[in-house]
C-alpha positions as CSV (number, residue, x, y, z in Angstrom):
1,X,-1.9,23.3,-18.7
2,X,-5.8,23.8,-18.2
3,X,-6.0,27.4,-19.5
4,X,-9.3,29.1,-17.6
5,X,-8.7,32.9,-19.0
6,X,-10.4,31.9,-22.5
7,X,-12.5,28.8,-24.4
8,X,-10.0,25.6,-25.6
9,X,-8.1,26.5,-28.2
10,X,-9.4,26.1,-31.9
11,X,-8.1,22.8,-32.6
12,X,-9.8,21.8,-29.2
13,X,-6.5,21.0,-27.2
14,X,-6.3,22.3,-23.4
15,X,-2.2,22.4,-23.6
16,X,-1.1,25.1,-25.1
17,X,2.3,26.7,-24.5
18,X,0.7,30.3,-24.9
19,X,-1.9,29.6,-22.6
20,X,-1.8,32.1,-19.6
21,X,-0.4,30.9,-16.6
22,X,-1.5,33.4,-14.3
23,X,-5.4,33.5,-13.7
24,X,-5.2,29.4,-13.4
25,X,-2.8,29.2,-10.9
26,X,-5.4,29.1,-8.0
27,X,-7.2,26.4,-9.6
28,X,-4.6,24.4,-9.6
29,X,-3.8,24.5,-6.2
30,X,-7.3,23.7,-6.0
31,X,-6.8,20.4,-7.8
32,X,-3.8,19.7,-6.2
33,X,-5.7,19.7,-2.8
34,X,-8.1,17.6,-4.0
35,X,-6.4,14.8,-5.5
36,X,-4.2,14.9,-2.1
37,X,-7.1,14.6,-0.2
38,X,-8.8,12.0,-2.1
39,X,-5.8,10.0,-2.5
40,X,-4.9,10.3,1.0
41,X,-8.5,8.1,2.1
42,X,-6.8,4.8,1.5
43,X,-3.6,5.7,3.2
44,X,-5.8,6.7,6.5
45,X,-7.8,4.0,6.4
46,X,-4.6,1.4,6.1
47,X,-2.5,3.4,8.7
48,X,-5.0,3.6,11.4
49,X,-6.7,-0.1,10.9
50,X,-2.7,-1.3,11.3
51,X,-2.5,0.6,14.4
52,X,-6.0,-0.9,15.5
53,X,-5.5,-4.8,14.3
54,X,-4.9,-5.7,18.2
55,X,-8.2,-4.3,19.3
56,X,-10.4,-5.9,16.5
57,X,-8.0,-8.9,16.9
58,X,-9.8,-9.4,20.8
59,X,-12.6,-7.3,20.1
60,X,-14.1,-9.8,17.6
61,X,-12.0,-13.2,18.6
62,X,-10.1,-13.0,15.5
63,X,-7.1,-14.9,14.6
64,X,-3.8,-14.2,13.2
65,X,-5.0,-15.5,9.9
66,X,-8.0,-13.2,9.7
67,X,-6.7,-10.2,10.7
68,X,-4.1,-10.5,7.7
69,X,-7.2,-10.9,5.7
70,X,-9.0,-8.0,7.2
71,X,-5.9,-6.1,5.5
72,X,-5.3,-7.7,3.0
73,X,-9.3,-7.3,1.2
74,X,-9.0,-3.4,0.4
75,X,-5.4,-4.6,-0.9
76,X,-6.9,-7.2,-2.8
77,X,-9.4,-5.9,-4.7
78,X,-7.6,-2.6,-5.0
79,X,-4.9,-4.4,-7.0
80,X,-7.4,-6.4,-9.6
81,X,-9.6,-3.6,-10.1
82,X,-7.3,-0.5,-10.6
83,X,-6.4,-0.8,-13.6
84,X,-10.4,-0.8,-14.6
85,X,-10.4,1.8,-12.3
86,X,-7.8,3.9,-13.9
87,X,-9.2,3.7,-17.7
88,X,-12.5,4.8,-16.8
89,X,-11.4,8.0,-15.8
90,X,-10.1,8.1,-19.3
91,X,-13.3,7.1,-20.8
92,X,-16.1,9.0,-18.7
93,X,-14.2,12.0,-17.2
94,X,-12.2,12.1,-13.9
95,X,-14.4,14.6,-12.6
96,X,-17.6,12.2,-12.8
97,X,-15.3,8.6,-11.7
98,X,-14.2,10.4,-8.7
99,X,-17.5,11.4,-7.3
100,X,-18.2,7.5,-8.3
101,X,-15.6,6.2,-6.1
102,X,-16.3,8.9,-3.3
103,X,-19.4,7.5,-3.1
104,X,-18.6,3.7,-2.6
105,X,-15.8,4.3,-0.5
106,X,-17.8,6.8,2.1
107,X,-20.5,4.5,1.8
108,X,-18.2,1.2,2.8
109,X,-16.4,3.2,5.3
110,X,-20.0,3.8,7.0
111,X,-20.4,-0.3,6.9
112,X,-16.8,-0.9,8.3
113,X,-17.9,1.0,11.7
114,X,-21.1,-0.7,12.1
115,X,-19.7,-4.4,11.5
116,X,-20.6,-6.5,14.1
117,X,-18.3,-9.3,13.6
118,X,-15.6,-10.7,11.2
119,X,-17.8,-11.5,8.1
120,X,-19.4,-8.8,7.9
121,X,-16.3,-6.5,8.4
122,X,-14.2,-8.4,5.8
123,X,-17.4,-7.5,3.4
124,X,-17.1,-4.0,3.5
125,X,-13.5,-4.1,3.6
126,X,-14.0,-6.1,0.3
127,X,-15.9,-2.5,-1.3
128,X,-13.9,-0.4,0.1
129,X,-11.4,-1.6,-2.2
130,X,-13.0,-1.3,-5.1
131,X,-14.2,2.3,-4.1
132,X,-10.4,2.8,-3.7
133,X,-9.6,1.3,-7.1
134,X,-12.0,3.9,-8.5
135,X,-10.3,7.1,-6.6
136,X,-7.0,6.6,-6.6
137,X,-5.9,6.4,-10.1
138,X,-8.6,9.3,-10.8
139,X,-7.1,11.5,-8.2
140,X,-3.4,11.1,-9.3
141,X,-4.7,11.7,-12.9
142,X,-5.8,15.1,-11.8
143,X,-2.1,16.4,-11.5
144,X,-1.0,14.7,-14.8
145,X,-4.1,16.1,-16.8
146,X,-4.1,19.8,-15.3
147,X,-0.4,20.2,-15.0
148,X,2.6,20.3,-17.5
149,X,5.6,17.8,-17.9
150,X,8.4,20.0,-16.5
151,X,5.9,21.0,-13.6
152,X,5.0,16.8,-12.8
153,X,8.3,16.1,-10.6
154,X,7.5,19.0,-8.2
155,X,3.5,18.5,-8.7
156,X,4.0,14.7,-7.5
157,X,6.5,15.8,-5.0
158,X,4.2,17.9,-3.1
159,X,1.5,15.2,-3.8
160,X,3.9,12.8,-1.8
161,X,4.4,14.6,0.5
162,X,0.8,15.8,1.8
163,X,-0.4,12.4,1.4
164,X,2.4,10.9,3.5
165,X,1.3,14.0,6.3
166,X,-2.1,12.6,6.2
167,X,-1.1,9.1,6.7
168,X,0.8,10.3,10.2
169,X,-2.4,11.8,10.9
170,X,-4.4,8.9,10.5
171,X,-1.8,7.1,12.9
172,X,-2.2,9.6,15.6
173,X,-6.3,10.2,15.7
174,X,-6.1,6.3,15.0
175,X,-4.3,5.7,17.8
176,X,-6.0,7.8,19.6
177,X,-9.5,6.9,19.4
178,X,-8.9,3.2,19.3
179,X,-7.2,3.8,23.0
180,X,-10.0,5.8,24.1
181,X,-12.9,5.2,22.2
182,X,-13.6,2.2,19.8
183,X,-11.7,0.5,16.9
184,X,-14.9,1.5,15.1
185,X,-14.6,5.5,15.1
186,X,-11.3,5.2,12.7
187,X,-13.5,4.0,10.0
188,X,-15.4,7.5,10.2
189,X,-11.9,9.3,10.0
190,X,-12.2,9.4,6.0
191,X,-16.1,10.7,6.0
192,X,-15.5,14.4,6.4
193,X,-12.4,14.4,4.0
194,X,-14.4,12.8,1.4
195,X,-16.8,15.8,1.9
196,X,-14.0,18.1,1.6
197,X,-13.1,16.8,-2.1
198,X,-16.8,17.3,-2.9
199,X,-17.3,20.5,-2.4
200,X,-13.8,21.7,-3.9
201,X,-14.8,19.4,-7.2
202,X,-16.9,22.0,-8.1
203,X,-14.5,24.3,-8.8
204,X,-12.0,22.1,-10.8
205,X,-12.6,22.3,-14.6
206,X,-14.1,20.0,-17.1
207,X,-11.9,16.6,-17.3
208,X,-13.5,15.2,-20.5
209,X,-13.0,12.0,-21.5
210,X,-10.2,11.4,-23.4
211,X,-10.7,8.2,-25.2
212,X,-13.5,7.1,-27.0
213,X,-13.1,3.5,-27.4
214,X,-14.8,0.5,-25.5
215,X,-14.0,-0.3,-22.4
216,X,-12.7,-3.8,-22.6
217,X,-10.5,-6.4,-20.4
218,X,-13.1,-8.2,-18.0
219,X,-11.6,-11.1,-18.9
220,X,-8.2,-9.9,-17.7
221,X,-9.2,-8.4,-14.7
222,X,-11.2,-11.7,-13.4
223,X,-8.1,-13.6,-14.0
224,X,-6.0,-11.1,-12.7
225,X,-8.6,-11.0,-9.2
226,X,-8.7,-15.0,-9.2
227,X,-4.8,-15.0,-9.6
228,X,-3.9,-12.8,-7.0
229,X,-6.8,-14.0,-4.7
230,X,-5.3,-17.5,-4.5
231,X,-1.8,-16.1,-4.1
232,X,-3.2,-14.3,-0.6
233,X,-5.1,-17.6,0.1
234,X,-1.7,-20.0,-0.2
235,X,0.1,-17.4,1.6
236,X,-1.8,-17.2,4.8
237,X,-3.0,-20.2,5.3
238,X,0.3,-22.2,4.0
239,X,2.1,-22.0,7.7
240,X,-1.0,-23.7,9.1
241,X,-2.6,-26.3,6.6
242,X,0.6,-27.7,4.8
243,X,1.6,-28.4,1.1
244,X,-0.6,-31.5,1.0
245,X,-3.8,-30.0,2.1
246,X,-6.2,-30.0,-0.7
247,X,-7.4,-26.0,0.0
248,X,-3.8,-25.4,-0.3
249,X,-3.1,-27.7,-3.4
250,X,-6.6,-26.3,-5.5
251,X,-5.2,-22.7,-4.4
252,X,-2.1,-23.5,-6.6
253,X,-4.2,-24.8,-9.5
254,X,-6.2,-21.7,-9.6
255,X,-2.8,-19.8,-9.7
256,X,-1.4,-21.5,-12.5
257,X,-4.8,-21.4,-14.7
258,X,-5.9,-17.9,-13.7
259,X,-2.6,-16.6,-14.4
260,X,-2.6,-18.3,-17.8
261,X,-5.6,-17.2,-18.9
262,X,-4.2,-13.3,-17.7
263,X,-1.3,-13.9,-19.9
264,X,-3.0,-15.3,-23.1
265,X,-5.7,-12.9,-22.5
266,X,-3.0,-9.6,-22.5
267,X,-1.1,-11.4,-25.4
268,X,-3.4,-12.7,-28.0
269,X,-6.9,-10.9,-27.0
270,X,-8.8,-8.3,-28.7
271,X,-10.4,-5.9,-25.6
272,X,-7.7,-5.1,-23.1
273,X,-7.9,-3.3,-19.4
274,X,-4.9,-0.7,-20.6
275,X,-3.4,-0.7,-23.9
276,X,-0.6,-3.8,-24.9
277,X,2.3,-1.1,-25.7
278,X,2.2,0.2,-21.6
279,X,3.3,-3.4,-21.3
280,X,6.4,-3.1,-23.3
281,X,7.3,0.4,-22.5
282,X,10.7,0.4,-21.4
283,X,10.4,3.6,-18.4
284,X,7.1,2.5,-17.5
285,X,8.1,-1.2,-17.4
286,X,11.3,-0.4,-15.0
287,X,9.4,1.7,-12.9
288,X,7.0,-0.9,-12.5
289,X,9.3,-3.1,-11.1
290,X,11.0,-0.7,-8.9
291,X,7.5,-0.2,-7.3
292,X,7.0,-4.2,-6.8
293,X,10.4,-4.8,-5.4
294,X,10.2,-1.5,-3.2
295,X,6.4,-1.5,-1.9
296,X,6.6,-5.5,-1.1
297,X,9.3,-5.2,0.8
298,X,8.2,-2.3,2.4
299,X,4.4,-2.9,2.8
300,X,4.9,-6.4,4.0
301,X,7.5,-5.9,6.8
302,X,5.7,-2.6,7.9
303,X,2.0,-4.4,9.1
304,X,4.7,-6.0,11.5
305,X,6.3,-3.0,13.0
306,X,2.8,-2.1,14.9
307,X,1.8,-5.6,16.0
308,X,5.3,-5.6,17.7
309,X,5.4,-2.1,19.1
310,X,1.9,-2.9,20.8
311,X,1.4,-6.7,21.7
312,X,5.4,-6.9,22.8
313,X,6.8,-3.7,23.4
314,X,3.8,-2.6,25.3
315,X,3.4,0.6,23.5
316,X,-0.2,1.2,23.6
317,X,-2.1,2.7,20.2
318,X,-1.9,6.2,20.5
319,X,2.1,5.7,21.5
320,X,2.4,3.3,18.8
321,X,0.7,6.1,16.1
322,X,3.4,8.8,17.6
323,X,6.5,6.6,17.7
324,X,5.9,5.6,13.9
325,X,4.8,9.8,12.9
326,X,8.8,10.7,12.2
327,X,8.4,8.6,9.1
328,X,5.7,10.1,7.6
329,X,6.9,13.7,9.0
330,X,10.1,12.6,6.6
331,X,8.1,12.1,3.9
332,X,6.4,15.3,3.5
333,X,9.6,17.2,4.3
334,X,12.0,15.7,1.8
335,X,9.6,14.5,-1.0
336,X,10.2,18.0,-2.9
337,X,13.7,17.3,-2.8
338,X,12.7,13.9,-4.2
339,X,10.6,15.1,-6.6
340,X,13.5,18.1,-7.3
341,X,15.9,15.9,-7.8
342,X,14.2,13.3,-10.7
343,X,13.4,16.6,-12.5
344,X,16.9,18.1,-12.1
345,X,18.8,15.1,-12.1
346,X,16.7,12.1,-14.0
347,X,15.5,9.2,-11.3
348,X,18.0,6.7,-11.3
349,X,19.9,9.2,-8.3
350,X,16.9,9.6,-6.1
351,X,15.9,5.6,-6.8
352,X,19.6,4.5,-5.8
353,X,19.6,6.7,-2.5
354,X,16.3,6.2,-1.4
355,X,16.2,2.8,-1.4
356,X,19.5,2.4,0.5
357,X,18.3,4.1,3.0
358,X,15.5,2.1,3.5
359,X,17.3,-1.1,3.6
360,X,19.4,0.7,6.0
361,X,16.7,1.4,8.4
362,X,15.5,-2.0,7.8
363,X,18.7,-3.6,9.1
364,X,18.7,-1.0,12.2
365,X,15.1,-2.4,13.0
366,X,16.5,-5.7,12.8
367,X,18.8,-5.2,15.9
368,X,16.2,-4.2,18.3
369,X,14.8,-7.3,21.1
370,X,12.4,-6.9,23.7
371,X,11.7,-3.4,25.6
372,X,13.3,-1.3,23.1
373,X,14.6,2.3,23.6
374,X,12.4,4.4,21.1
375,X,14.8,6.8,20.9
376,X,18.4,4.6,20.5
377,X,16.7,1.8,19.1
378,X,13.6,3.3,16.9
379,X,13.9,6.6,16.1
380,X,16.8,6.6,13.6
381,X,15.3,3.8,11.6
382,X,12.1,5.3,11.1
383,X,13.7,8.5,10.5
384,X,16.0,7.0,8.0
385,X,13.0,4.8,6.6
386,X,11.0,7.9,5.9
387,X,13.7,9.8,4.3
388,X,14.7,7.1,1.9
389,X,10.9,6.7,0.9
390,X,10.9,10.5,0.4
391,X,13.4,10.4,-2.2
392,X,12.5,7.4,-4.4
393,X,8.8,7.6,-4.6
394,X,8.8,11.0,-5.9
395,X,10.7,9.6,-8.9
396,X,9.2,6.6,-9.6
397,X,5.4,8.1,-9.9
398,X,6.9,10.9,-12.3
399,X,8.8,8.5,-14.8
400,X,5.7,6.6,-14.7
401,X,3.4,9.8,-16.2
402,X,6.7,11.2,-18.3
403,X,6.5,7.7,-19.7
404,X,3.2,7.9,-21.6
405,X,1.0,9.7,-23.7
406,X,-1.6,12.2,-22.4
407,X,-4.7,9.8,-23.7
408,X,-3.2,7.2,-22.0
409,X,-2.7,9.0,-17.9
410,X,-5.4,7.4,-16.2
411,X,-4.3,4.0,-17.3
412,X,-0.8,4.7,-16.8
413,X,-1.5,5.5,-13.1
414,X,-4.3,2.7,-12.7
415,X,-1.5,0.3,-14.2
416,X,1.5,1.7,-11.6
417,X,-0.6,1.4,-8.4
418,X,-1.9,-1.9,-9.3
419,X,1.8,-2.9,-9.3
420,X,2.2,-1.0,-6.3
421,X,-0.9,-2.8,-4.4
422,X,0.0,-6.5,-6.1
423,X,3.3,-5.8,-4.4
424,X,1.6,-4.8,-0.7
425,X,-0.5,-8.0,-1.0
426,X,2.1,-10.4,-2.1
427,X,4.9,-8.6,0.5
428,X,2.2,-8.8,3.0
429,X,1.5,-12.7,2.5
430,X,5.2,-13.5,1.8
431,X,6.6,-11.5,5.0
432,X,3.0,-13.7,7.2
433,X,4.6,-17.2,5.9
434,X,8.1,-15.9,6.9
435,X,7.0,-14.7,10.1
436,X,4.2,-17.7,10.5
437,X,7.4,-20.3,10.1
438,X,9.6,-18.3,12.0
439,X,7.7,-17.9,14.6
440,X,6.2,-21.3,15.4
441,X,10.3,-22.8,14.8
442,X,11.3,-20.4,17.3
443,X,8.4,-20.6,19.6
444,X,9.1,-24.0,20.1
445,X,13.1,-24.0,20.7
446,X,12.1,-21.0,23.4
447,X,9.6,-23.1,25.2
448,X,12.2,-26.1,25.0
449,X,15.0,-23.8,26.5
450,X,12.5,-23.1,29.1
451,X,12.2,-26.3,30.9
452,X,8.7,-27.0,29.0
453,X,7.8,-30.6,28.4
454,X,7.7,-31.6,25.4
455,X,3.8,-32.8,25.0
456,X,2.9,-29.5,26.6
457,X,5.0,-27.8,23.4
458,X,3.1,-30.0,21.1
459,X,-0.3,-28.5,22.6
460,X,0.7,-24.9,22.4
461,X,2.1,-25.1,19.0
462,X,-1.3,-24.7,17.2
463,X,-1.8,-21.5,19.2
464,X,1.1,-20.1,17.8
465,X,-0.9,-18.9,14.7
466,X,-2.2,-15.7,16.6
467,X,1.9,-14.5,16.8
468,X,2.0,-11.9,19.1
469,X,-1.7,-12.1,20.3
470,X,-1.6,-15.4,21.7
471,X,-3.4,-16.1,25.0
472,X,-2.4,-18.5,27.6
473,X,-4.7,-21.2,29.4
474,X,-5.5,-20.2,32.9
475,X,-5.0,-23.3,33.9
476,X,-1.4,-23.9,33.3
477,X,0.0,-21.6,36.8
478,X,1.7,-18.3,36.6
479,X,5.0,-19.2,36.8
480,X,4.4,-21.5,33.8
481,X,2.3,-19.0,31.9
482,X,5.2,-16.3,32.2
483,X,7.8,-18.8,30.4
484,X,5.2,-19.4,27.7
485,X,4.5,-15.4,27.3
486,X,8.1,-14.7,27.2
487,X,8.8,-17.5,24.4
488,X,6.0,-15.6,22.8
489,X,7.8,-12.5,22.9
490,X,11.3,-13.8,22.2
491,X,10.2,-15.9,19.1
492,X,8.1,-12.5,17.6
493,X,11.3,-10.5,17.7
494,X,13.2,-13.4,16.0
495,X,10.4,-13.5,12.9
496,X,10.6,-9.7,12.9
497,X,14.2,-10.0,12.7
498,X,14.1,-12.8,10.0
499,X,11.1,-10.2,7.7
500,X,13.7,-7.2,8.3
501,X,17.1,-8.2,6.8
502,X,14.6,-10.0,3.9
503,X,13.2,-6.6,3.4
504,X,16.9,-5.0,3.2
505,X,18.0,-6.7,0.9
506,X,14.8,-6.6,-1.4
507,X,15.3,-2.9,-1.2
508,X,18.6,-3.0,-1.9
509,X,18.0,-4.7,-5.0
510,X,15.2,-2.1,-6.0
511,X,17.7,0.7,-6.0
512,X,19.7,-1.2,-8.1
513,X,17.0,-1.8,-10.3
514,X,16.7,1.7,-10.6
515,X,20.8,2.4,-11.9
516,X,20.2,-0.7,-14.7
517,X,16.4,1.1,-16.2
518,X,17.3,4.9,-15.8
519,X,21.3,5.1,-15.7
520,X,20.8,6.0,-19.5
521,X,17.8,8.9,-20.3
522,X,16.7,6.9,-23.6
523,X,13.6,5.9,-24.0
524,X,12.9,2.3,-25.7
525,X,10.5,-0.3,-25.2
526,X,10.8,-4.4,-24.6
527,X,10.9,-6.2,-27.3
């Protein structure tokens, strides 16, 4: 631990077992706020633009294909710049890369709110990633740096949880002022918290760089942005253009060269974004995967849940924001007992339970239709949801920083949340095309069951690429246009099914991931 009572110690380390424990203890708590708080700006700003996707989707004529874009920016650029964004915490001091990334994310927040139309939204959603990229790993860095192993598990715990509270809070005040304000306000919500971390910064202590060699990798991490960029691109626009279309087929080249280059570059280059061995670290490497498996199956079928609660369950934001809240309420109850439970008990327990629980609550989600009962139909899933989350991130984000050396906690953090975010973005895409071709097969066979001609089916098809925001022409009669909005509804709730019992058994398979890398404590690395 950070010892405040007294200078470093001779030989210039700042862990010291005899270091006094007492007259830090407030500073600590001090750094634990802030790294929640600073941490917690992304996971506002996602969880109350989900909740507000419908409003921008009519407020600015945008289609189904944009508005995944709109979420899937900040992910994107989040993902290919982390792991940047993580080492140069390591090499300037987290102090100084956190008011860095502070600064470009309040800044881009500022732009979000004054957009005035899809372009110049999906710009500032762009920066707001990479101000993200900068504070997250920086802020998770500041519990690994300040805080001892054996203290870690409940360090993250509490981490988890608070950061989960805040997302439930974005929901609500989300909700809320999208309902009865503006879309716009929710992209103030992170402003005053970023002020907040500011002034507490001051009285954290001296991060100093801990490494003193060169920043290297920008060959990696503009493959790495070109690979994952075309794997959103062929995603999303896949259900609608076809294999043969040539945006589609140069997409697939850039995937296959970009991702080359990231693999030759990692495997036979010189300057690298995080050092080689983090690649072939046994713990690190399994809890990288847990995270990928877990967080794309999760992150992906979750953008959903909203879009159906508001556009066909009628909820409207602010309901939408409450009915989801029991999740994250789970999460910051139970993640101590998460975070216990790796430290008591290793991680392969709270990894194997968590993630059965989600699947579970995934499967219960899968049985609900149209008009749901929130509390028989959606309440025990999201409860159940949250409280399997609660358990297994916990112990995946503390093997990650038991896995490594102190030097090497900033890129060990950058390098787990770039999984993590790769994951949301290609969970997010997969779970559109599922739901794209699910929707537009079912659309269809509802329209035909409906007495709808067949050349009228062939005319609404290409409208079925706005899902559960699609519009009706006036001119087509009430009692026509009811059919159509019910095959709407019917064939959402079939895609939603179809992304559910995917995502159950995806998070199935991540707890068992979790028994075959931590069933055994030894540590070892890939050969």
């Amino acid at each position: 631990m950070y010892c405040l009572c007294r200078p470093p110690c001779p030989d210039g380390g700042l862990f010291r077992d005899e270091c006094c424990s007492r007259c830090d203890r407030k500073t600590r708590r001090t750094i634990l706020l802030a790294a929640i708080i600073a941490s917690s700006l992304s996971f506002i700003d996602l969880s109350a633009v989900n909740l507000a996707i419908p409003a921008i989707q009519e407020d600015l004529s945008a289609t189904a294909a944009h508005i995944q874009w709109i979420v899937q920016l900040p992910a994107l650029f989040l993902a290919s710049l982390l792991l940047i964004g993580g080492s140069l915490g390591d090499h300037f001091g987290l102090k100084k890369v956190l008011a860095w990334g502070l600064a470009i994310f309040t800044i881009s927040s500022i732009g979000c709110s004054m957009a005035g139309g899809v372009g110049s939204l999906l710009f500032f959603r762009a920066t707001l990633g990479i101000g993200g990229a900068i504070v997250i790993p920086a802020s998770f860095s500041l519990i690994s740096y300040f805080f001892q192993i054996n203290e870690r598990g409940k360090a993250i715990g509490i981490w988890s949880g608070a950061t989960g509270l805040t997302v439930v809070i974005g929901q609500v005040l989300g909700g809320a002022l999208t309902t009865y304000i503006s879309w716009r306000t929710i992209f103030l919500l992170p402003i005053p918290l970023a002020a907040i971390v500011y002034e507490r910064m001051r009285s954290i202590p001296p991060a100093p760089p801990v490494s003193e060699e060169k920043q290297g990798g920008s060959i990696e991490a503009f493959a790495l942005f070109l690979f994952l960029g075309a794997i959103v691109l062929t995603f999303i626009e896949l259900p609608q253009r076809g294999f043969s279309d040539p945006v589609i087929i140069a997409s697939m080249v850039v995937i296959a060269a970009a991702g080359s280059v990231f693999a030759l570059s990692v495997r036979k280059g010189k300057d690298h974004i995080v050092a080689v061995e983090m690649y072939t670290n046994l713990r690190l490497a399994g809890a990288n995967a847990i995270t990928f498996v877990l967080y794309g199956s999760f992150t992906g079928s979750l953008f959903f849940l909203p879009l159906n609660l508001v556009q066909i369950q009628g909820f409207t934001e602010i309901q939408a924001g409450l009915a989801l809240s029991p999740f994250v309420i789970a999460i910051f109850l139970l993640s101590r007992v998460g975070g216990f439970l790796t430290d008591r008990k290793g991680p392969a327990t709270p990894i194997l339970s968590g993630c059965l629980l989600v699947a579970v609550s995934f499967l219960l989600l899968a049985r609900a239709g149209i008009r749901v009962e929130y509390v028989k139909d959606l309440l025990p899933p999201v409860i159940l949801m949250g409280s399997g989350f609660a358990l297994a991130a916990p112990a995946i984000s503390t093997t990650v920083m038991n896995s490594v050396d102190r030097q090497d906690l900033g890129a060990a953090a950058g390098l787990n949340t770039t999984v993590s975010r790769i994951a949301g973005l290609a969970g997010l895409a997969l779970m559109g095309m599922i739901m794209a071709l699910s929707f537009k097969q079912a659309f269809a066979a509802e329209l035909l069951s409906a007495g709808v001609k067949v050349p009228l089916i062939e005319e609404l098809l290409p409208l079925a690429g706005d899902l559960g925001g699609m519009s009706v022409p006036e001119s087509l009669g009430q009692e026509l246009a009811v059919a159509i909005l019910n095959s709407r509804d019917l064939a959402f709730v079939f895609g939603f099914r179809v992304m559910c019992i995917t995502s159950a058994i995806l998070t199935a398979f991540s707890g068992w991931l979790g028994l075959l890398f931590f069933r055994k404590p030894e540590k070892g690395s890939i050969s």
